[in-house]
C-alpha positions as CSV (number, residue, x, y, z in Angstrom):
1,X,46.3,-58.5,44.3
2,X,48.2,-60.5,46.8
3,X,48.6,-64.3,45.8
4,X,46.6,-65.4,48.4
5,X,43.2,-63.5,49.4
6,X,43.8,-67.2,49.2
7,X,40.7,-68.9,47.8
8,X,38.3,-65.7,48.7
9,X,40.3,-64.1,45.9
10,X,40.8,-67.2,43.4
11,X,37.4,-69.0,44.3
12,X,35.1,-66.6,46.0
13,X,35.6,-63.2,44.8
14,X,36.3,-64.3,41.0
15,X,34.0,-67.4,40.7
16,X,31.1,-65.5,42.1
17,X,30.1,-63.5,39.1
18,X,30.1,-59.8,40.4
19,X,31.1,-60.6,43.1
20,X,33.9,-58.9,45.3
21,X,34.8,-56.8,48.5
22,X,35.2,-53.4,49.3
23,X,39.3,-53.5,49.4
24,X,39.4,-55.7,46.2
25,X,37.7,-52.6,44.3
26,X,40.1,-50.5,45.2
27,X,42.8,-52.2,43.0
28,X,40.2,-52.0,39.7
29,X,37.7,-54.5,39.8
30,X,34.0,-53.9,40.2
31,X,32.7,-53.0,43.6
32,X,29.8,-55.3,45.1
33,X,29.1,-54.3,48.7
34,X,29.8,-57.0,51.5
35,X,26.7,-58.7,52.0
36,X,24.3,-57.3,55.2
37,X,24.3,-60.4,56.8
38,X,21.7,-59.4,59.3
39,X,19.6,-60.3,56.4
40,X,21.7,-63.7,55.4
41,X,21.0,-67.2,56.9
42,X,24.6,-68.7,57.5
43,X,24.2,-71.0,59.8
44,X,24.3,-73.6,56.9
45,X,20.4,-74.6,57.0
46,X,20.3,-73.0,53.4
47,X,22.9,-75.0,52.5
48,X,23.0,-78.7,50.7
49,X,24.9,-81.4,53.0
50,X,27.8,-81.7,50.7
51,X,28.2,-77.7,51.1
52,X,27.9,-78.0,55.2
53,X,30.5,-81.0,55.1
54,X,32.8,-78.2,52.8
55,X,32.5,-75.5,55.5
56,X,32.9,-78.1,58.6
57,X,35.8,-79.1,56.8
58,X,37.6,-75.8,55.9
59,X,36.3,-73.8,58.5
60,X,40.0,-73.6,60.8
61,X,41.7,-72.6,57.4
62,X,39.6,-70.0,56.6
63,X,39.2,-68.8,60.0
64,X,42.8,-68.9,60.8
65,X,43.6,-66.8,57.4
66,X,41.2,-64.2,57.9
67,X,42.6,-63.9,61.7
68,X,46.0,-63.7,60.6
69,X,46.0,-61.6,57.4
70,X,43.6,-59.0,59.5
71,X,46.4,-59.2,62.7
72,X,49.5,-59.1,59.9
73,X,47.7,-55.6,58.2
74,X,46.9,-57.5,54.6
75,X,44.1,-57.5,52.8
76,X,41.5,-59.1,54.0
77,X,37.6,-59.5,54.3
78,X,37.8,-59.3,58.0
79,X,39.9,-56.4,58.0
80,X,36.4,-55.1,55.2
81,X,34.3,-56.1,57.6
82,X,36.3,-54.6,60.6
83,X,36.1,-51.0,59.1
84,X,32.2,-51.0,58.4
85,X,32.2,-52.3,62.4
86,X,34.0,-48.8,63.1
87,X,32.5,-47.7,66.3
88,X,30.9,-51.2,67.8
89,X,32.6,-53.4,69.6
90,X,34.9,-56.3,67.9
91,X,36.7,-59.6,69.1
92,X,38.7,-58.8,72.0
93,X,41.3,-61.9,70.9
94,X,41.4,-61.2,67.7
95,X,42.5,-57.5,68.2
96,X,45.4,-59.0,70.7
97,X,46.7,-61.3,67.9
98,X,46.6,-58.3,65.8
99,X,48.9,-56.1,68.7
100,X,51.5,-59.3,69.1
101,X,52.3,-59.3,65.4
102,X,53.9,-56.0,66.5
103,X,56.5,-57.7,67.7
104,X,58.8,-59.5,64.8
105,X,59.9,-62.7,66.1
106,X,56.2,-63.6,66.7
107,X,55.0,-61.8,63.5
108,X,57.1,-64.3,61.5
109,X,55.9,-67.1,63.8
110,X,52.4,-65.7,62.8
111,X,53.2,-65.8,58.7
112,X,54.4,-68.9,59.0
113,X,51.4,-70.6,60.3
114,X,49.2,-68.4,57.6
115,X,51.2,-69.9,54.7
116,X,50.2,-73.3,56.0
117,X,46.1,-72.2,56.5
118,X,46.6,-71.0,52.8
119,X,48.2,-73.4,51.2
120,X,45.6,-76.1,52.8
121,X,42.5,-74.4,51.9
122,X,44.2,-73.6,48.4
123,X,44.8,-77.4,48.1
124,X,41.6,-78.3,49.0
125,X,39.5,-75.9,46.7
126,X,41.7,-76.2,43.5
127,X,38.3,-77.3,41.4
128,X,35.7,-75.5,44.2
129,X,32.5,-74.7,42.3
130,X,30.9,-71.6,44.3
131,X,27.3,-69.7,44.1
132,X,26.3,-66.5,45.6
133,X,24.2,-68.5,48.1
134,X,27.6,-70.5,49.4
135,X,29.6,-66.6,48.9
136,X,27.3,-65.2,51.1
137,X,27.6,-67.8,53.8
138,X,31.2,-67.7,53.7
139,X,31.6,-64.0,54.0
140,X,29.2,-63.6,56.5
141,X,31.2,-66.4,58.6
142,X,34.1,-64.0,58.4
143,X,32.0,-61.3,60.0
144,X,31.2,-63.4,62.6
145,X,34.9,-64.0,63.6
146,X,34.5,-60.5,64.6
147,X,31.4,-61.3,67.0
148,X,32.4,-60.4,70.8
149,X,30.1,-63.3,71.6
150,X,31.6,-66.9,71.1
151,X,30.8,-68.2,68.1
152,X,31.8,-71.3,66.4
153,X,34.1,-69.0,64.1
154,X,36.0,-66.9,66.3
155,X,36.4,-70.1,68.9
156,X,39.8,-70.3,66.5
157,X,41.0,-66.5,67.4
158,X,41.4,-67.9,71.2
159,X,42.5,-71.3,70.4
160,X,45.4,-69.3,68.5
161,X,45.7,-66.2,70.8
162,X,46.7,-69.0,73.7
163,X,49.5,-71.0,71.7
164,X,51.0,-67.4,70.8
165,X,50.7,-66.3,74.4
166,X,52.7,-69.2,75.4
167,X,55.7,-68.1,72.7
168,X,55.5,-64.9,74.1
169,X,55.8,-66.0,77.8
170,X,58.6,-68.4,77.3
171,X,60.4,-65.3,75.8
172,X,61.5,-64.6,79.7
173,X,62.9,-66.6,82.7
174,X,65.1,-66.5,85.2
175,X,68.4,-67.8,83.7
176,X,71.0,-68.6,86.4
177,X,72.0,-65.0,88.4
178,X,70.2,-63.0,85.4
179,X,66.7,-62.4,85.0
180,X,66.8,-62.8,80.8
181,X,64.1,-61.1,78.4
182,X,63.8,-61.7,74.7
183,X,62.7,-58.5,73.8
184,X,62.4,-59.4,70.0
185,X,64.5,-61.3,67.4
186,X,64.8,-59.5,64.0
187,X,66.4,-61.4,60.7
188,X,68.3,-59.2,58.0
189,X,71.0,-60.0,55.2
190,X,73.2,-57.1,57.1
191,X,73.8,-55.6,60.2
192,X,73.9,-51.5,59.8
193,X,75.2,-50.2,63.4
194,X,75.6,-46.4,62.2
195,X,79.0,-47.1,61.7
196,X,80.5,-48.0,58.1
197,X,83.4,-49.4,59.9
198,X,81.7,-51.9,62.2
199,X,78.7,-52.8,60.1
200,X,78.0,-56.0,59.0
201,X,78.6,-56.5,54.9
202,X,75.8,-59.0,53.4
203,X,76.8,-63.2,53.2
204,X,74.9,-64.1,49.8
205,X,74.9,-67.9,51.5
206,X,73.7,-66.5,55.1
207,X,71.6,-64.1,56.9
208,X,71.9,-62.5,60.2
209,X,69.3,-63.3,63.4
210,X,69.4,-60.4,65.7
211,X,68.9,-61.5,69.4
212,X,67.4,-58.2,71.6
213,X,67.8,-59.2,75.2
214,X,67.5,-57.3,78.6
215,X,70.0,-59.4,81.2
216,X,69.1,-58.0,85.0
217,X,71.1,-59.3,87.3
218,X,68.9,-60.6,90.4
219,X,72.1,-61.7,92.8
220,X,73.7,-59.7,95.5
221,X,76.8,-59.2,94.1
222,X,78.2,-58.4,90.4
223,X,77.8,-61.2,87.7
224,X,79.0,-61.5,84.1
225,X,76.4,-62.4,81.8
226,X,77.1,-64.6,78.3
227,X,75.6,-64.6,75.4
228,X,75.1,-68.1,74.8
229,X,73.9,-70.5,72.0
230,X,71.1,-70.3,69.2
231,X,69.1,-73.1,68.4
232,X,67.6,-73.6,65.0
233,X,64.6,-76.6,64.8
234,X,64.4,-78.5,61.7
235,X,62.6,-82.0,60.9
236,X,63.3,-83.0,64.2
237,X,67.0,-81.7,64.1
238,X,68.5,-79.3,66.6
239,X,71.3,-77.3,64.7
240,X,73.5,-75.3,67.3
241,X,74.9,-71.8,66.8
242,X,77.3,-71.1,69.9
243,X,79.2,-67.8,67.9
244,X,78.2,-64.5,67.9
245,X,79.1,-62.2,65.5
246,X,81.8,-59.5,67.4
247,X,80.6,-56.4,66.3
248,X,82.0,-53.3,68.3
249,X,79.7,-51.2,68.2
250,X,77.5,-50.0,71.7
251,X,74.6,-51.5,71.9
252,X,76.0,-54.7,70.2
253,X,77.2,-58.2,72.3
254,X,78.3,-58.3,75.8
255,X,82.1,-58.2,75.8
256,X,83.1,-59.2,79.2
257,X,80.5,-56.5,80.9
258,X,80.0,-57.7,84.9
259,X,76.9,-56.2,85.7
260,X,76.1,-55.3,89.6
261,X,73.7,-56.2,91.6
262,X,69.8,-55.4,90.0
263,X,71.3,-53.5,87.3
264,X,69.8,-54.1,83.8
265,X,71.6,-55.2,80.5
266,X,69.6,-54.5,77.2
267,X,72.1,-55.8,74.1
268,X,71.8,-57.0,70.7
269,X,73.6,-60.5,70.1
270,X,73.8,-61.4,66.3
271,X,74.2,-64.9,65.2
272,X,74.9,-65.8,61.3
273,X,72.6,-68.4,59.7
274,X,73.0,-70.4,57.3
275,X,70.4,-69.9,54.2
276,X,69.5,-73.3,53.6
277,X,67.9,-73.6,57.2
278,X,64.4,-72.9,58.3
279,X,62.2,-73.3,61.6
280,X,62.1,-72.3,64.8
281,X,64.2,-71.0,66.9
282,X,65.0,-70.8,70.5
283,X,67.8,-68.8,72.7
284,X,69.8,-70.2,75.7
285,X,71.7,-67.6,77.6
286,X,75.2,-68.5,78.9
287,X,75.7,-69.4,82.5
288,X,72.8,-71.8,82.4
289,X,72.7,-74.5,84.6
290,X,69.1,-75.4,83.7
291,X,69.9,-75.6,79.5
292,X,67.2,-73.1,80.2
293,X,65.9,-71.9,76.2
294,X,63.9,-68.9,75.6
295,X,61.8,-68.6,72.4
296,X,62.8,-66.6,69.8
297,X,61.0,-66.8,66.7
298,X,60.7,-68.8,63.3
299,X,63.2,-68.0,60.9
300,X,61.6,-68.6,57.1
301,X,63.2,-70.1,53.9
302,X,65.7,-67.8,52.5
């Protein structure tokens, strides 16, 4: 099992006796159904006060996860919940999380802040004593993250869906002459252009952020786009990449390319980072007079 079902797995699954979800049986241990929870009161009136002050306390980590792990394609008990909902309707913002983390750059952005919700709830619930009663409650809160009506555990699925929607907006903008999109930003230890003799060999101290960007240019006359700096946010600290890697290969850099009048410019520009940094990152396109940055994504520890 995956380190983190987070505490559903360590505290809820394993301390309940018998107790686990349909996607946890498939990897060997004993199937209990998820609970109908039609016919479970969840709304915490079953509940002791120190048990309510538990769930008021945790409920944004364990809403978050469940969002997150269900939008990133891991197990979850959302994503068990989801599949016995086949056929009925299910949260409208949580299904558009679930289609942004098709893009990379925001699907790192999106494990990022899921490593955070775990590792908080995990803190928090290192000596958590649970009963089926408490089980219940929390699994049927999951379900209701699904609800199309708000609740007050999907509220959390729009709260989030709005700071990613504002990522993925500040992806495009008009840059000087150039209308610039980020169409994605991509991390890899190499860069394999089809070509052994302009590919990019592996740096054990570095790895390679991968820039996809449509330039159109929206003057009347031709302009030469430039590739421009990467910006790397760390404890408060801006660290500045300003070289691309030249790798000729088509479909790689710009290489003194004027482009005319509304023609379009899709490119990738690679930039080598240094291991030992991590955060997030942003893009300003060359020929800037605005320091205009476009959002790129959050490069994890190496």
């Amino acid at each position: 099992m995956h380190r983190s079902r987070f505490a559903l797995a360590l505290v809820t699954c394993f301390a309940i006796p018998g107790f686990a979800s349909a996607a946890t049986a498939k990897k060997g241990i004993t199937k209990t159904e998820l609970p109908d929870c039609s016919a479970v009161t969840f709304d915490g009136s079953n509940l002791t006060e120190e048990e309510n002050d538990y769930f008021f306390s945790n409920q944004k980590y364990i809403s978050t996860t469940e969002i997150l792990r269900f939008a990133l394609g891991r197990d979850s008990i959302l994503a068990d919940f989801y599949a016995r909902r086949k056929g009925t309707d299910f949260n409208a913002d949580v299904l558009k999380i679930k289609d942004l983390a098709k893009q990379k750059g925001l699907a790192l952005q999106m494990t990022h802040d899921l490593a955070v919700a775990e590792n908080a709830h995990i803190e928090q619930n290192k000596n958590r004593k649970w009963t089926r009663d408490t089980g219940d409650t929390l699994f049927c809160r999951i379900d209701a993250i699904g609800d199309t009506a708000t609740n007050s555990y999907n509220t959390y699925a729009a709260s989030y869906l709005k700071g990613l929607q504002a990522k993925h907006e500040a992806m495009h903008g008009q840059v000087g002459y150039f209308d610039v999109t980020v169409n994605d930003c991509t991390i890899s230890k190499s860069i394999n252009t089809g070509n052994r003799y302009s590919a990019v060999k592996p740096d054990p101290d570095a790895r390679f952020l991968t820039v996809n960007a449509t330039f159109k240019n929206t003057d009347n006359e031709s302009r030469l786009p430039l590739e421009g700096s990467l910006f790397i946010s760390k404890d408060g600290k801006d660290f500045k990449f300003d070289t691309a890697e030249t790798i000729m290969s088509d479909g790689y850099g710009i290489r003194m390319r004027s482009l005319n009048p509304l023609i379009k410019l899709n490119t990738n520009i690679v930039y080598k980072v240094p291991n030992e940094l991590s955060g997030e990152v942003y893009w300003k396109p060359g020929r800037n007079p605005e320091d205009k940055k476009l959002w790129c994504t959050y490069l994890p520890p190496a």
